[in-house]
N, C-alpha and C positions, 0 to 999 in steps of 0.2 A: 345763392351764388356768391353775396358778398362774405360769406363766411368763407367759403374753398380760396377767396385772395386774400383773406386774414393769413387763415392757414397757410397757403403756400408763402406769404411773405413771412410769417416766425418762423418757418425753415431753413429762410435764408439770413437772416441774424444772425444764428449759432453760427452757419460756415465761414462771415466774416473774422470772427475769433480763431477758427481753424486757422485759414489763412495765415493771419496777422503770429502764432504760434509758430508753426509749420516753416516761417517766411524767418525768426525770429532763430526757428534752431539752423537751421541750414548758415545762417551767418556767425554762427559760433560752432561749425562743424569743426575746423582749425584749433579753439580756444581749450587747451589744458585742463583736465577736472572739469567741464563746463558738460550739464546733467537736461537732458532733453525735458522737455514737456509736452503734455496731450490736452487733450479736450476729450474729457466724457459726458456726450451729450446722450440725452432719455425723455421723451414727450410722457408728461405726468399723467396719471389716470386722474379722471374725472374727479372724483374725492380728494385729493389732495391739490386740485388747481384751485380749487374753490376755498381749500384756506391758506391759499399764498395769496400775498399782494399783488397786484396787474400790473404792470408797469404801461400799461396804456390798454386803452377802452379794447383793440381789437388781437393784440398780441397775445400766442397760445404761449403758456410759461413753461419751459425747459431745462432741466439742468442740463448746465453747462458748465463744470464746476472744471477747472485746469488743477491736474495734478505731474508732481515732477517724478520723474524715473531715475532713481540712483544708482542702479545698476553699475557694475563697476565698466571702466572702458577699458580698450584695451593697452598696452605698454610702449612705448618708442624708446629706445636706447638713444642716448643724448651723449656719454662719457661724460657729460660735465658732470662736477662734483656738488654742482649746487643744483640741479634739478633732483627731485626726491620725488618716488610714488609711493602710495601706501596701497600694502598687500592689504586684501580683504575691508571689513568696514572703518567708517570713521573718519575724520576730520582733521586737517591740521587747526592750531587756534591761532588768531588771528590777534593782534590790538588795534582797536578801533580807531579811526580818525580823531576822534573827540576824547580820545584816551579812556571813554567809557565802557564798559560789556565788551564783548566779544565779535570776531567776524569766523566764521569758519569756511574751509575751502580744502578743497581735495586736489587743487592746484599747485603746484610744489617747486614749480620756477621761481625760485629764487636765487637773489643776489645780496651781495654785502653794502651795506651804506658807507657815505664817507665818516659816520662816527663807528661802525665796524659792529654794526647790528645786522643780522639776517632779516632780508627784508623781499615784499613782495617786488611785482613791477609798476605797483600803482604807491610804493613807501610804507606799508604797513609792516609794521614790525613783526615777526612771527617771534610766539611765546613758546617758552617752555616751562619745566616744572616750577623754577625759580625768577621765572618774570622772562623780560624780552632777550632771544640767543645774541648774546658778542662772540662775535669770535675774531674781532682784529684783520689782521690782514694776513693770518697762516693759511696753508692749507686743510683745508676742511675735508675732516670724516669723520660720517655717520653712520651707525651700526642698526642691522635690524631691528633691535628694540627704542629706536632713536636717539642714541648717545652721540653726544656732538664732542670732537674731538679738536684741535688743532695741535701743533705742534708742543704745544706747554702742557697738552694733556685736557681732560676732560675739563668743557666749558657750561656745560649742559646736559636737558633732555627733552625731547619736542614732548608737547602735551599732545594726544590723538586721542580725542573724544568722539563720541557719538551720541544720538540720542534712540530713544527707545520709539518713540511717534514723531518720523521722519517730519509727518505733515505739519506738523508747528513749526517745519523751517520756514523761512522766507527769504525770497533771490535778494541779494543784495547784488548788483555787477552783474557782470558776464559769468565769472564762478566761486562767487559768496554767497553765503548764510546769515542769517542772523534770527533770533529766537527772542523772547517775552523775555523780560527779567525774572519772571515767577518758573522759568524753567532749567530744569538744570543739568548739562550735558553730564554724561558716566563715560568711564574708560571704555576707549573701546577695546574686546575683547578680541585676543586672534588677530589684531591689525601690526604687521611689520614692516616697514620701510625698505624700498630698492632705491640705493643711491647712484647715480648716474640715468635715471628713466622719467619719464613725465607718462602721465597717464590721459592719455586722449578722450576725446569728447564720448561718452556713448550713443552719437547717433549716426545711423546710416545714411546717408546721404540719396542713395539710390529710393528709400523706401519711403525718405522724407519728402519726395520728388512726387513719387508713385499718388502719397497722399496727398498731396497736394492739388495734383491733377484730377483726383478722386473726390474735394472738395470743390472744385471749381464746378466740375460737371455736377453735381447734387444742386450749388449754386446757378448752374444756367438752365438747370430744369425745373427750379422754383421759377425761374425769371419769365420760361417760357410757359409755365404752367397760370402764371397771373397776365400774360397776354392775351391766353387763349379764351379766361376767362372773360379777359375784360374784352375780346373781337364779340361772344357770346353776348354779353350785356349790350353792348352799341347795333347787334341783330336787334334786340329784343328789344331795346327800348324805340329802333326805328319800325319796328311790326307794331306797336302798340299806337304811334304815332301818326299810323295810317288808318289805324280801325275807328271806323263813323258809331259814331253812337245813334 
């Protein structure tokens, strides 16, 4: 019987991850380029528990590996001239705080700095093919293929990369990236720019709701499931208690 309250409590672990997930995308439902995540959880077969580590004497081991969905979102027309989405795959590139590696983001709100660099809303500088875009104080156009323009003519051209194994990304922020130094992003292919749009979150709200709710109840039927047990054990330990030897 102590094993059925093992069990039903490692069922309730994984859901807290859901949760905390699930709780995690709904507050960046609003945030630009900002790419949902799941939890795929799988109770191991018996061969493969036994040569994974325990993380404790009575906890059954599960993957519950979180992976992110890049699916593309969908478009808001903004008319500003510094918001930019990217058609199909791919990445804007980013300069990193520490002026080291890269940041990438599918995020495209941006603004000019007061030295006249195109920049995020957190100051990173967005790169193009010949280092960080200036563009002064003109008016700014950008062309499908990302050609940055201002009034004196061509300043630029956004870098829009991608990688090939999405999963070596890593969240950086609300909707950055960042990658091992041993990897190395490639053009991306088929990817064009719409100036004047932001490309919204891809999650649905209604369905991130649904799971949620769907998470909880699994969680309160582990919870009732280890009470019933344990009413079951407090019978049976008070019947043993009465029996005369």
């Amino acid at each position: 019987m102590l094993k059925g309250i093992y069990k039903a409590a490692s069922s309730m672990i994984p859901r807290l991850k859901q949760q905390e997930i699930t709780a995690n995308n709904i507050a960046n439902a609003s945030t630009p380029g900002f790419k949902k995540d799941g939890v795929f959880l799988k109770e191991l077969d018996a061969a493969t528990r036994a040569n994974l580590p325990r993380k404790s004497d009575w906890q059954t081991p599960m993957i519950d590996q979180i992976y992110t969905d890049y699916s593309q979102g969908s478009f808001d027309r903004t008319d500003d001239v510094l918001d930019l989405a990217i058609e199909g795959q791919g990445f804007f590139v980013l300069e990193a705080p520490e002026g080291e590696g890269a940041v990438y983001t599918r995020n495209g709100d941006f603004s000019v700095s007061d030295e006249g660099f195109l920049v995020t809303n957190e100051g990173l500088r967005v790169l193009g093919d010949g280092g960080p875009i200036e563009v002064g104080s003109g008016t700014v156009a950008v062309s499908e293929t990302g050609e940055v323009s201002v009034e004196e003519g061509v300043v630029g051209r956004f870098q829009l990369v991608d990688f090939p194994d999405k999963s070596l990304l890593v969240k950086a922020g609300n909707s950055g990236f960042t990658v091992d130094d041993t990897v190395a992003p490639v053009p991306a292919a088929g990817a064009s720019i719409r100036q004047g749009f932001l490309e919204r979150s891809n999650i649905n709200v209604i369905k991130e709701m649904v799971g949620m709710i769907v998470t909880l109840r699994y969680f309160e039927a582990g919870s009732k499931a280890i009470q019933a047990q344990d009413e079951s054990l407090g019978v049976l330990f008070n019947q043993v208690g009465k029996t005369k030897l």
